[in-house]
PDB file of N, H, CA, C and O in Angstrom:
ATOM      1  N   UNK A   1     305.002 -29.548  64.834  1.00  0.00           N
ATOM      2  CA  UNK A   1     305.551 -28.248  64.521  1.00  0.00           C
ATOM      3  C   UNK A   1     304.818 -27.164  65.310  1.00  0.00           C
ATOM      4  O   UNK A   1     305.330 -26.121  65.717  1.00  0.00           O
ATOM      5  N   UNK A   2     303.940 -27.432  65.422  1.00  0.00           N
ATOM      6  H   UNK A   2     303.524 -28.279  65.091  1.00  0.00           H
ATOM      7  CA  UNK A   2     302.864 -26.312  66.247  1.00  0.00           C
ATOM      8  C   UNK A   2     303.305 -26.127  67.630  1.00  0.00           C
ATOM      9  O   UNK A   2     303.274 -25.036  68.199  1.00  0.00           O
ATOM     10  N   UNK A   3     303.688 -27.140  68.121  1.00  0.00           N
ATOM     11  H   UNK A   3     303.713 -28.026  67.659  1.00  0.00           H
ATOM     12  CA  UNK A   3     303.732 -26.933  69.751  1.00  0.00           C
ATOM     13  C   UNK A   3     305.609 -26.661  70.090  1.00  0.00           C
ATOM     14  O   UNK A   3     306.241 -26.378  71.107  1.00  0.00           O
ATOM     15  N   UNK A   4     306.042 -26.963  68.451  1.00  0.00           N
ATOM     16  H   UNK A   4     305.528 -27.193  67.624  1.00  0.00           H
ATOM     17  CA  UNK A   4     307.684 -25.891  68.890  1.00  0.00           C
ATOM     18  C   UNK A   4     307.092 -24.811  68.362  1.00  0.00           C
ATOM     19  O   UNK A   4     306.737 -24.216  69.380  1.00  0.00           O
ATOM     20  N   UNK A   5     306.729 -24.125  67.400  1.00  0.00           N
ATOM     21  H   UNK A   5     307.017 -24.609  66.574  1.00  0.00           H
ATOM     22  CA  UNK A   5     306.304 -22.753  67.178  1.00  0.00           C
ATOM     23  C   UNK A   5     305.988 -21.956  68.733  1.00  0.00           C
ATOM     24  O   UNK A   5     306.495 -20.884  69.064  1.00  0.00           O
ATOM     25  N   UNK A   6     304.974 -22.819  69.613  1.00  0.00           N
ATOM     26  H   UNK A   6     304.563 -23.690  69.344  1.00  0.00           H
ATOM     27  CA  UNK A   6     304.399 -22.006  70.740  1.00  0.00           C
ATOM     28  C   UNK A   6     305.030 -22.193  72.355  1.00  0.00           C
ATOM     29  O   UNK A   6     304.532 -21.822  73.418  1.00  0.00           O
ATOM     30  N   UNK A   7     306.081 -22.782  72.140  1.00  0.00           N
ATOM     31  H   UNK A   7     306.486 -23.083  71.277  1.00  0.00           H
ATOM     32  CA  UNK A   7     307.566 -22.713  72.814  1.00  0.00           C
ATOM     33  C   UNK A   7     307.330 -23.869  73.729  1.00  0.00           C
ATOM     34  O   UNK A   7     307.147 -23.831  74.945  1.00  0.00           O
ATOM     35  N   UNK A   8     307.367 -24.963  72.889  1.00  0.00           N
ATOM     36  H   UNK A   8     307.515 -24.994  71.901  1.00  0.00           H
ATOM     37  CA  UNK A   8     306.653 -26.298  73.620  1.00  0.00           C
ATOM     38  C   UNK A   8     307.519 -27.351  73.083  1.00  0.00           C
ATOM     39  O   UNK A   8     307.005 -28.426  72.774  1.00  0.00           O
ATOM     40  N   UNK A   9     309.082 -27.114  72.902  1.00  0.00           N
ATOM     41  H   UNK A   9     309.499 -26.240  73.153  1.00  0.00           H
ATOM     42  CA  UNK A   9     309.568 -27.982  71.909  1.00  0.00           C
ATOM     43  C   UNK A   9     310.690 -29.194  73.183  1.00  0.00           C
ATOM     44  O   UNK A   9     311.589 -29.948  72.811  1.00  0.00           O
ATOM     45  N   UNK A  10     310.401 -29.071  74.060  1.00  0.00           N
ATOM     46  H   UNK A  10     309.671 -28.458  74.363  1.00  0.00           H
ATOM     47  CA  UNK A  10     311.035 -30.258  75.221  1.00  0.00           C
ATOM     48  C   UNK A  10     310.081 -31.554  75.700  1.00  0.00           C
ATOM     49  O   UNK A  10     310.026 -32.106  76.798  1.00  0.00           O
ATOM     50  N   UNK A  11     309.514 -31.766  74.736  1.00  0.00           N
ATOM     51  H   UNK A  11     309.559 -31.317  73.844  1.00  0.00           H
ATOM     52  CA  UNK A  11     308.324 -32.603  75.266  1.00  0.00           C
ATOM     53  C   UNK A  11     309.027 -34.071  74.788  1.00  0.00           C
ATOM     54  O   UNK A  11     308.633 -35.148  75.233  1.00  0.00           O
ATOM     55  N   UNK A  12     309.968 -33.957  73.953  1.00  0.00           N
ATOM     56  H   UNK A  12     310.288 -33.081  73.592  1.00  0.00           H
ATOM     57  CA  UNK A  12     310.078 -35.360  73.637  1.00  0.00           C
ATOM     58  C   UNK A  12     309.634 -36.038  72.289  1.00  0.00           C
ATOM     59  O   UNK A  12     309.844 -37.174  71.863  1.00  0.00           O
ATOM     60  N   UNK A  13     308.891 -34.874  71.711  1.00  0.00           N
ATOM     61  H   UNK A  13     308.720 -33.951  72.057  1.00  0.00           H
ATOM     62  CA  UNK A  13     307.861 -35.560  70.423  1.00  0.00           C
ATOM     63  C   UNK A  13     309.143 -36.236  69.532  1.00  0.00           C
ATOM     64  O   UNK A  13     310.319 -35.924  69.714  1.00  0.00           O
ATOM     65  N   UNK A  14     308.771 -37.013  68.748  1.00  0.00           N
ATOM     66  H   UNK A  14     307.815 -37.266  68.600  1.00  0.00           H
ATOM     67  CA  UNK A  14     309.564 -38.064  67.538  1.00  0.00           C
ATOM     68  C   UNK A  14     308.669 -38.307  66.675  1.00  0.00           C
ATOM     69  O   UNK A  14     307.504 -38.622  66.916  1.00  0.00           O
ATOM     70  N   UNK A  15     309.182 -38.169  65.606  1.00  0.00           N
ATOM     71  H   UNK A  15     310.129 -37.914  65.410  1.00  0.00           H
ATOM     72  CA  UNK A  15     308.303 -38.373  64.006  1.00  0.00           C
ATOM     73  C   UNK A  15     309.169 -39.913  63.695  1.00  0.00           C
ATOM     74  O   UNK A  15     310.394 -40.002  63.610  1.00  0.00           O
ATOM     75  N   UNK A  16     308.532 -40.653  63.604  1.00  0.00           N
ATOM     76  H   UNK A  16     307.537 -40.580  63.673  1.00  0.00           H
ATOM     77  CA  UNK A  16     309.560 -42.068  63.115  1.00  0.00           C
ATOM     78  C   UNK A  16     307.833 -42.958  62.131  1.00  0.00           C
ATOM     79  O   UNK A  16     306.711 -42.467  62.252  1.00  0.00           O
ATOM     80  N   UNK A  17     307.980 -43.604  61.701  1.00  0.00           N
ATOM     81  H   UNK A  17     308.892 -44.002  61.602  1.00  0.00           H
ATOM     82  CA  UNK A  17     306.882 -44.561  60.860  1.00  0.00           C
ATOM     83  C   UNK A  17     307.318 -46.026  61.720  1.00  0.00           C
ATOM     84  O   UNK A  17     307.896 -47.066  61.407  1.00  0.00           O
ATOM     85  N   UNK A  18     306.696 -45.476  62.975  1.00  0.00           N
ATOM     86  H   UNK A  18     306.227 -44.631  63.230  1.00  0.00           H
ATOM     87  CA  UNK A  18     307.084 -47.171  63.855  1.00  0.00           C
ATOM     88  C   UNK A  18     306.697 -47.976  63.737  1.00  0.00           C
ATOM     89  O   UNK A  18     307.038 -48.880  64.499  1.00  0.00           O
ATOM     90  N   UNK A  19     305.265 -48.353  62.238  1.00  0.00           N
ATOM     91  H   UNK A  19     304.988 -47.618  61.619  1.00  0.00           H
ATOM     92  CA  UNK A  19     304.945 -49.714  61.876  1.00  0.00           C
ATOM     93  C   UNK A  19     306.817 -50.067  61.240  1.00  0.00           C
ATOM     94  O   UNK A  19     307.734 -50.845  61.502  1.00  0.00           O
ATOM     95  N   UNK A  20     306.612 -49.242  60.565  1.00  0.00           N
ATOM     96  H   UNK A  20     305.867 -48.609  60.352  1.00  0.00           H
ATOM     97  CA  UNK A  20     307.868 -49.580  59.535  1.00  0.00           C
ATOM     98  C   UNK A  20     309.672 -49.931  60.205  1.00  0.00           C
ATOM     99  O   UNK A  20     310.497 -50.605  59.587  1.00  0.00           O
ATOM    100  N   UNK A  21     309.897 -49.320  61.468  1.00  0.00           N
ATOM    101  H   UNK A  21     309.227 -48.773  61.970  1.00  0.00           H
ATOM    102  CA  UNK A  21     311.140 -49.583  61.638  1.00  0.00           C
ATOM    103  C   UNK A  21     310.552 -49.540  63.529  1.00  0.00           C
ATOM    104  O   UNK A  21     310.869 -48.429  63.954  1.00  0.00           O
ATOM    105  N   UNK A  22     310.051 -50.135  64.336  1.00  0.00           N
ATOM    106  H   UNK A  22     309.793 -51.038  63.991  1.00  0.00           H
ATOM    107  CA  UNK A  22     309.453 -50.170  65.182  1.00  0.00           C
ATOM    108  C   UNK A  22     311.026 -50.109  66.444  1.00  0.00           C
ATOM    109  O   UNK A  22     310.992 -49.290  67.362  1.00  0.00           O
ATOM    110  N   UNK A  23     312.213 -51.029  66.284  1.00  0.00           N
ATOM    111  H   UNK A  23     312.240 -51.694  65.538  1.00  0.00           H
ATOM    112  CA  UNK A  23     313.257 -50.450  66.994  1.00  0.00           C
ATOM    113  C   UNK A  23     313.828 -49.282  67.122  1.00  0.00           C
ATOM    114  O   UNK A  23     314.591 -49.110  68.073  1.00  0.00           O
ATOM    115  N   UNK A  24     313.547 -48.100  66.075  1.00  0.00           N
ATOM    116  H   UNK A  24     312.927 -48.239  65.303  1.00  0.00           H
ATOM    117  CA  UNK A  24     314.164 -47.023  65.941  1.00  0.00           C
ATOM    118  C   UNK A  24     313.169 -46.111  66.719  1.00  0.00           C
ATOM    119  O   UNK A  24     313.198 -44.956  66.296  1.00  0.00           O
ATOM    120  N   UNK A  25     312.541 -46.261  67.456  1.00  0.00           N
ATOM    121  H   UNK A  25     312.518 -47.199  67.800  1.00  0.00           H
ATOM    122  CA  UNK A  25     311.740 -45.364  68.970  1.00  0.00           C
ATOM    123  C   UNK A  25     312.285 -45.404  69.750  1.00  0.00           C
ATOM    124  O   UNK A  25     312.105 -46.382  70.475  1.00  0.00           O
ATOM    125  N   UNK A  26     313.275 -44.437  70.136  1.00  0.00           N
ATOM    126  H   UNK A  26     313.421 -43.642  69.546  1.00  0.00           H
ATOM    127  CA  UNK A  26     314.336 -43.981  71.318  1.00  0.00           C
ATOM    128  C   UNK A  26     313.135 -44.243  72.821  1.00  0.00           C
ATOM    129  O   UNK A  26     312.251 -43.392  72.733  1.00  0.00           O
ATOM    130  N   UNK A  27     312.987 -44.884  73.703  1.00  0.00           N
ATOM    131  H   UNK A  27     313.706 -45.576  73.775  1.00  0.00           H
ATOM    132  CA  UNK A  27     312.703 -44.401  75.118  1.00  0.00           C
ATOM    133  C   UNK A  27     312.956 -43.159  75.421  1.00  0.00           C
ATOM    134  O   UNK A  27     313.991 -42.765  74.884  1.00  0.00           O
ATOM    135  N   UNK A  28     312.386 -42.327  76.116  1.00  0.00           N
ATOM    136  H   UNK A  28     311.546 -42.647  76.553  1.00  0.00           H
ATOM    137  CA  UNK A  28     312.549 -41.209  76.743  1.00  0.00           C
ATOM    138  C   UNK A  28     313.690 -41.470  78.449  1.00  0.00           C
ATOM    139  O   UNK A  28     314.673 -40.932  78.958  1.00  0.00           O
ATOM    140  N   UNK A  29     312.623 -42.770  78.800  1.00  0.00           N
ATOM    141  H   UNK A  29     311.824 -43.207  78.386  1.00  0.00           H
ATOM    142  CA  UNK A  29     313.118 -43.039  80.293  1.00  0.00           C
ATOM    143  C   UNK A  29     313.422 -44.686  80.526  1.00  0.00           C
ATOM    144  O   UNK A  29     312.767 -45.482  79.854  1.00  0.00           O
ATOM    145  N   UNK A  30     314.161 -45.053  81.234  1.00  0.00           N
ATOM    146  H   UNK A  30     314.693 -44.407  81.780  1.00  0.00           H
ATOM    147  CA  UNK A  30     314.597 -46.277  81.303  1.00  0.00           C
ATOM    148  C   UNK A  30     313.332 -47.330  81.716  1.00  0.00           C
ATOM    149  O   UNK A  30     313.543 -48.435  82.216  1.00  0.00           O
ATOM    150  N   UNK A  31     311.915 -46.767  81.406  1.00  0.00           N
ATOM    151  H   UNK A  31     311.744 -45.869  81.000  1.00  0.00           H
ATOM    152  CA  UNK A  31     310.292 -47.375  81.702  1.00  0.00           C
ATOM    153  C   UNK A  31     310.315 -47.841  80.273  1.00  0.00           C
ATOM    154  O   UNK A  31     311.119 -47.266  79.540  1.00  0.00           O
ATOM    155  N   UNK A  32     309.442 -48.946  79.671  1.00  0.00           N
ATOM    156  H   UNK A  32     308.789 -49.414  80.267  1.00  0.00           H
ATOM    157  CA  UNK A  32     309.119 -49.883  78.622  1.00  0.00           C
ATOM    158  C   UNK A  32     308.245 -49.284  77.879  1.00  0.00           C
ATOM    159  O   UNK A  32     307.404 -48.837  78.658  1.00  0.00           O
ATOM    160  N   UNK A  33     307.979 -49.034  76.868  1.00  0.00           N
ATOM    161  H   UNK A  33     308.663 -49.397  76.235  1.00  0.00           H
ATOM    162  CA  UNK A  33     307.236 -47.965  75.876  1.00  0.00           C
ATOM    163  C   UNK A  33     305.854 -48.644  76.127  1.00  0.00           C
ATOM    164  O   UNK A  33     305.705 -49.865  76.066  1.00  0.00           O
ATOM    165  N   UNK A  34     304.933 -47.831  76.391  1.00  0.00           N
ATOM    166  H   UNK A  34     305.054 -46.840  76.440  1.00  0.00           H
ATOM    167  CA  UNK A  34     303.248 -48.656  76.182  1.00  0.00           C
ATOM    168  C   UNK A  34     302.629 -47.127  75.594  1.00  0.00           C
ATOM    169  O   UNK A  34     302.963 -45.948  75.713  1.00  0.00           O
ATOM    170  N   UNK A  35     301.847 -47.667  75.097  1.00  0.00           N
ATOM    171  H   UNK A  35     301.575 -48.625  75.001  1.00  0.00           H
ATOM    172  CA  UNK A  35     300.885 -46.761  74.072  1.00  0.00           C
ATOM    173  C   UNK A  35     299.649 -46.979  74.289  1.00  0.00           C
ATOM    174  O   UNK A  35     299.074 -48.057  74.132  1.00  0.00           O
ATOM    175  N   UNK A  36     299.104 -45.797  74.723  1.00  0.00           N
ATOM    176  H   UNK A  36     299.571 -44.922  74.850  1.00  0.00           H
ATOM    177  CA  UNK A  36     297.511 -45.817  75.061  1.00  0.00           C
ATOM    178  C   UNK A  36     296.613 -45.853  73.414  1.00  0.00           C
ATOM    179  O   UNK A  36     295.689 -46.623  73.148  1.00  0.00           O
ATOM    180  N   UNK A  37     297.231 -44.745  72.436  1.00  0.00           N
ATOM    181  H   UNK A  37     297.981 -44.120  72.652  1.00  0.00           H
ATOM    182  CA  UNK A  37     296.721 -44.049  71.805  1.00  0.00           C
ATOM    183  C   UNK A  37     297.391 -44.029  70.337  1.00  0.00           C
ATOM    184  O   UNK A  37     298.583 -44.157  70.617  1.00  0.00           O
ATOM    185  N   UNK A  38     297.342 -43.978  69.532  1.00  0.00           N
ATOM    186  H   UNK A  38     296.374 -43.874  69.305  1.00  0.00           H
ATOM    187  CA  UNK A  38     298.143 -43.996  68.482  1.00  0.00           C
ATOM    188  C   UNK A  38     297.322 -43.701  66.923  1.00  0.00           C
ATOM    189  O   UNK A  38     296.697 -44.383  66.110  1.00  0.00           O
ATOM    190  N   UNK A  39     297.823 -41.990  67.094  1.00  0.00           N
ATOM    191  H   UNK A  39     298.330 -41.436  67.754  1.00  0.00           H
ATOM    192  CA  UNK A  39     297.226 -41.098  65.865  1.00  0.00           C
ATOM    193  C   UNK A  39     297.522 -41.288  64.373  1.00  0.00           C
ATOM    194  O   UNK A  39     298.689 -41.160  64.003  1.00  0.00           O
ATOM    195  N   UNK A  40     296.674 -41.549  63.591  1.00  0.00           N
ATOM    196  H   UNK A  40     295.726 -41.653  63.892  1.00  0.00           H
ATOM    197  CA  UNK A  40     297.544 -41.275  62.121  1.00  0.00           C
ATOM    198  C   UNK A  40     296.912 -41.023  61.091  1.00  0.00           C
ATOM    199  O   UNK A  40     295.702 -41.224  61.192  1.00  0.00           O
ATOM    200  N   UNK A  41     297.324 -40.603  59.988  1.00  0.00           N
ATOM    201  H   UNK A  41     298.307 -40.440  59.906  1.00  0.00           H
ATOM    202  CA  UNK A  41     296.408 -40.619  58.993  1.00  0.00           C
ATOM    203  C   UNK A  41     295.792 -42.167  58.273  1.00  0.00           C
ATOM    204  O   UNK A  41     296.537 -43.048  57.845  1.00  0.00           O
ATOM    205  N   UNK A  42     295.045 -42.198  58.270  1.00  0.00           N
ATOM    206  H   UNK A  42     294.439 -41.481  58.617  1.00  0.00           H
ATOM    207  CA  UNK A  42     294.224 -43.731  57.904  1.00  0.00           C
ATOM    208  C   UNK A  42     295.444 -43.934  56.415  1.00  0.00           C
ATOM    209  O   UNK A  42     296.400 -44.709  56.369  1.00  0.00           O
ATOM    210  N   UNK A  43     294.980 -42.953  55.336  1.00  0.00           N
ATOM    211  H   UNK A  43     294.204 -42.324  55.374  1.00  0.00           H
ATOM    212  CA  UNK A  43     295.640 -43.375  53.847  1.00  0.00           C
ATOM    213  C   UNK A  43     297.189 -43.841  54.116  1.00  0.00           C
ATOM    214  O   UNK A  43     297.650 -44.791  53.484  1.00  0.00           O
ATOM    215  N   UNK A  44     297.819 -43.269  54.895  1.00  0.00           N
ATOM    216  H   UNK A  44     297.444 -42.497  55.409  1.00  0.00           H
ATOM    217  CA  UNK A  44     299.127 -43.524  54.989  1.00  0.00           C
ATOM    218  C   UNK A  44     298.979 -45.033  55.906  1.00  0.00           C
ATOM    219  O   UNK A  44     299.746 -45.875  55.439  1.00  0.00           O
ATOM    220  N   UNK A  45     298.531 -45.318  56.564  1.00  0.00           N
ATOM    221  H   UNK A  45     297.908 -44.634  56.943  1.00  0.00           H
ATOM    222  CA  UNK A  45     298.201 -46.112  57.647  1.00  0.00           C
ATOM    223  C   UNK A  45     298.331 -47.411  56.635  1.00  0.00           C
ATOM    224  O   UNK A  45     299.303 -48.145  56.459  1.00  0.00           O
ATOM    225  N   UNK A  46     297.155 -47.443  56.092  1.00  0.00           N
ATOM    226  H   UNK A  46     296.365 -46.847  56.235  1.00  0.00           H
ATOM    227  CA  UNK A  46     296.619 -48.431  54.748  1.00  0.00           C
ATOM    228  C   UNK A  46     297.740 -48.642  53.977  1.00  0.00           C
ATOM    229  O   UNK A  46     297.879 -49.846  53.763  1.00  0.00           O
ATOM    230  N   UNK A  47     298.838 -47.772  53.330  1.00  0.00           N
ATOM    231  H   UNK A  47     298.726 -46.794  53.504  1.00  0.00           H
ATOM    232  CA  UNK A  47     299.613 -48.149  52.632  1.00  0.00           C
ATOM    233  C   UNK A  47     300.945 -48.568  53.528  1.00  0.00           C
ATOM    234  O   UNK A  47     301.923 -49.167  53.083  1.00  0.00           O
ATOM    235  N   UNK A  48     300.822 -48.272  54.424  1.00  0.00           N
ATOM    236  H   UNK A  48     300.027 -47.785  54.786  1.00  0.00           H
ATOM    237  CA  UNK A  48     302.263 -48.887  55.699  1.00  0.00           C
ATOM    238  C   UNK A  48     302.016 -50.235  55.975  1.00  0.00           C
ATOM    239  O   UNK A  48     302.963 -50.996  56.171  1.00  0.00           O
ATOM    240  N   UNK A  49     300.724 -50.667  56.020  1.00  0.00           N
ATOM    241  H   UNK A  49     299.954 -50.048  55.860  1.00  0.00           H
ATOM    242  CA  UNK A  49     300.203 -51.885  56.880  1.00  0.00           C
ATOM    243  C   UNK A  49     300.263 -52.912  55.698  1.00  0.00           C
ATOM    244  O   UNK A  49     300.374 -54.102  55.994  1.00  0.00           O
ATOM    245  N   UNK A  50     300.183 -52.471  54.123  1.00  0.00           N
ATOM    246  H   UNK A  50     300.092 -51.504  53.882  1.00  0.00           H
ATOM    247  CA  UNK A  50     300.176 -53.222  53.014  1.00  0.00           C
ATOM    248  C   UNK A  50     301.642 -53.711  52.767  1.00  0.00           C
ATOM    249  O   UNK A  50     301.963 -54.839  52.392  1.00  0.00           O
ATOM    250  N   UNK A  51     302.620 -52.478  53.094  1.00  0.00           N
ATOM    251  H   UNK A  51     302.359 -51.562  53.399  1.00  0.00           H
ATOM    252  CA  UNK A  51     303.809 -53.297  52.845  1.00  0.00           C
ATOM    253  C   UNK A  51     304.326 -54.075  53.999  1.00  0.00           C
ATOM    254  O   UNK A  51     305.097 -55.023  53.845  1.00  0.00           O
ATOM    255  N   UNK A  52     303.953 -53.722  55.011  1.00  0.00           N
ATOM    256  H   UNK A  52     303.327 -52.952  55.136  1.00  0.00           H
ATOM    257  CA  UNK A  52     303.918 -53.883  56.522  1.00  0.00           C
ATOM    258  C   UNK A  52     303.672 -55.865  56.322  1.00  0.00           C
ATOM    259  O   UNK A  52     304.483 -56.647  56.818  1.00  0.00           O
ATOM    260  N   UNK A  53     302.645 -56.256  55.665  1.00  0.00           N
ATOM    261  H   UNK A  53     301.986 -55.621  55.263  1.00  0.00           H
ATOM    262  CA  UNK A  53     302.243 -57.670  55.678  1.00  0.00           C
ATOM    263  C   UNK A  53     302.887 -58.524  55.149  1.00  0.00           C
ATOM    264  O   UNK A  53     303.077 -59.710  55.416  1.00  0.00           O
ATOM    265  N   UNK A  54     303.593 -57.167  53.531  1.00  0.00           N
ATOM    266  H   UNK A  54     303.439 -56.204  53.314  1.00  0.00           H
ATOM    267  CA  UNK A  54     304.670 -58.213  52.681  1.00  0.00           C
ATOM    268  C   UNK A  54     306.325 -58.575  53.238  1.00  0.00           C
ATOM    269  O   UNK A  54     307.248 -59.251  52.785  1.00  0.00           O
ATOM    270  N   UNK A  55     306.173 -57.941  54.155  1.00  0.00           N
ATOM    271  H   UNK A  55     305.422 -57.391  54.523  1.00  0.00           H
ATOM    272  CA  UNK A  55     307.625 -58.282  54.924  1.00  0.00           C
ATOM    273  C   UNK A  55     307.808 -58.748  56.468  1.00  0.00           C
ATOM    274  O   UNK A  55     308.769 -58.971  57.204  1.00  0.00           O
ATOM    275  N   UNK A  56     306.615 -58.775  56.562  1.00  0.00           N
ATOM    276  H   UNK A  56     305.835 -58.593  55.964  1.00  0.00           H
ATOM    277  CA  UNK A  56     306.537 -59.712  58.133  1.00  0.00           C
ATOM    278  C   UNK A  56     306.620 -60.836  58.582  1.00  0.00           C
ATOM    279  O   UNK A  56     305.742 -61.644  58.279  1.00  0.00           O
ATOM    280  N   UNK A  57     307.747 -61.238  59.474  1.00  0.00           N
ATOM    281  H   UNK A  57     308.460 -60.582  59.720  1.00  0.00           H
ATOM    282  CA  UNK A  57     307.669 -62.623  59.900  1.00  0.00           C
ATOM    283  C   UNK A  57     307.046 -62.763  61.084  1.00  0.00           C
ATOM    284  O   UNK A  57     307.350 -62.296  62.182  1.00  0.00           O
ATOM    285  N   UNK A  58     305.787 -63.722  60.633  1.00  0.00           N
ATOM    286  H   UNK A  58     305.541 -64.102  59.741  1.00  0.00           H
ATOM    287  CA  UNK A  58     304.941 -64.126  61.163  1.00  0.00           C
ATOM    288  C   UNK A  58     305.011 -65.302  62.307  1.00  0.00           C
ATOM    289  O   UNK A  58     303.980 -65.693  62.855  1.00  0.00           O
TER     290      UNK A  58
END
């Protein structure tokens, strides 16, 4: 929200919970998504990764 407030809103940003629905991350460019970095709040993190285990095929 901060960086559309300060007229920064073409960047591309996406709010999605991509442990949780990991296909629903649009590409920007026809290049393969890689992630250097990946911010979050730990508490939310902890409770994504808990249900995250009960529905994963392994």
């Amino acid at each position: 929200m901060n960086m559309i407030l300060h007229g920064d809103g073409h960047s591309g940003i996406q709010q999605i919970n991509s442990l949780e629905k990991p296909n629903d991350v649009k590409p920007l460019t026809d290049q393969q998504l890689k992630f250097d970095v990946i911010v979050t709040n730990c508490h939310f993190l902890k409770l994504s990764l808990k249900k995250l285990a009960k529905t994963a095929k392994l």
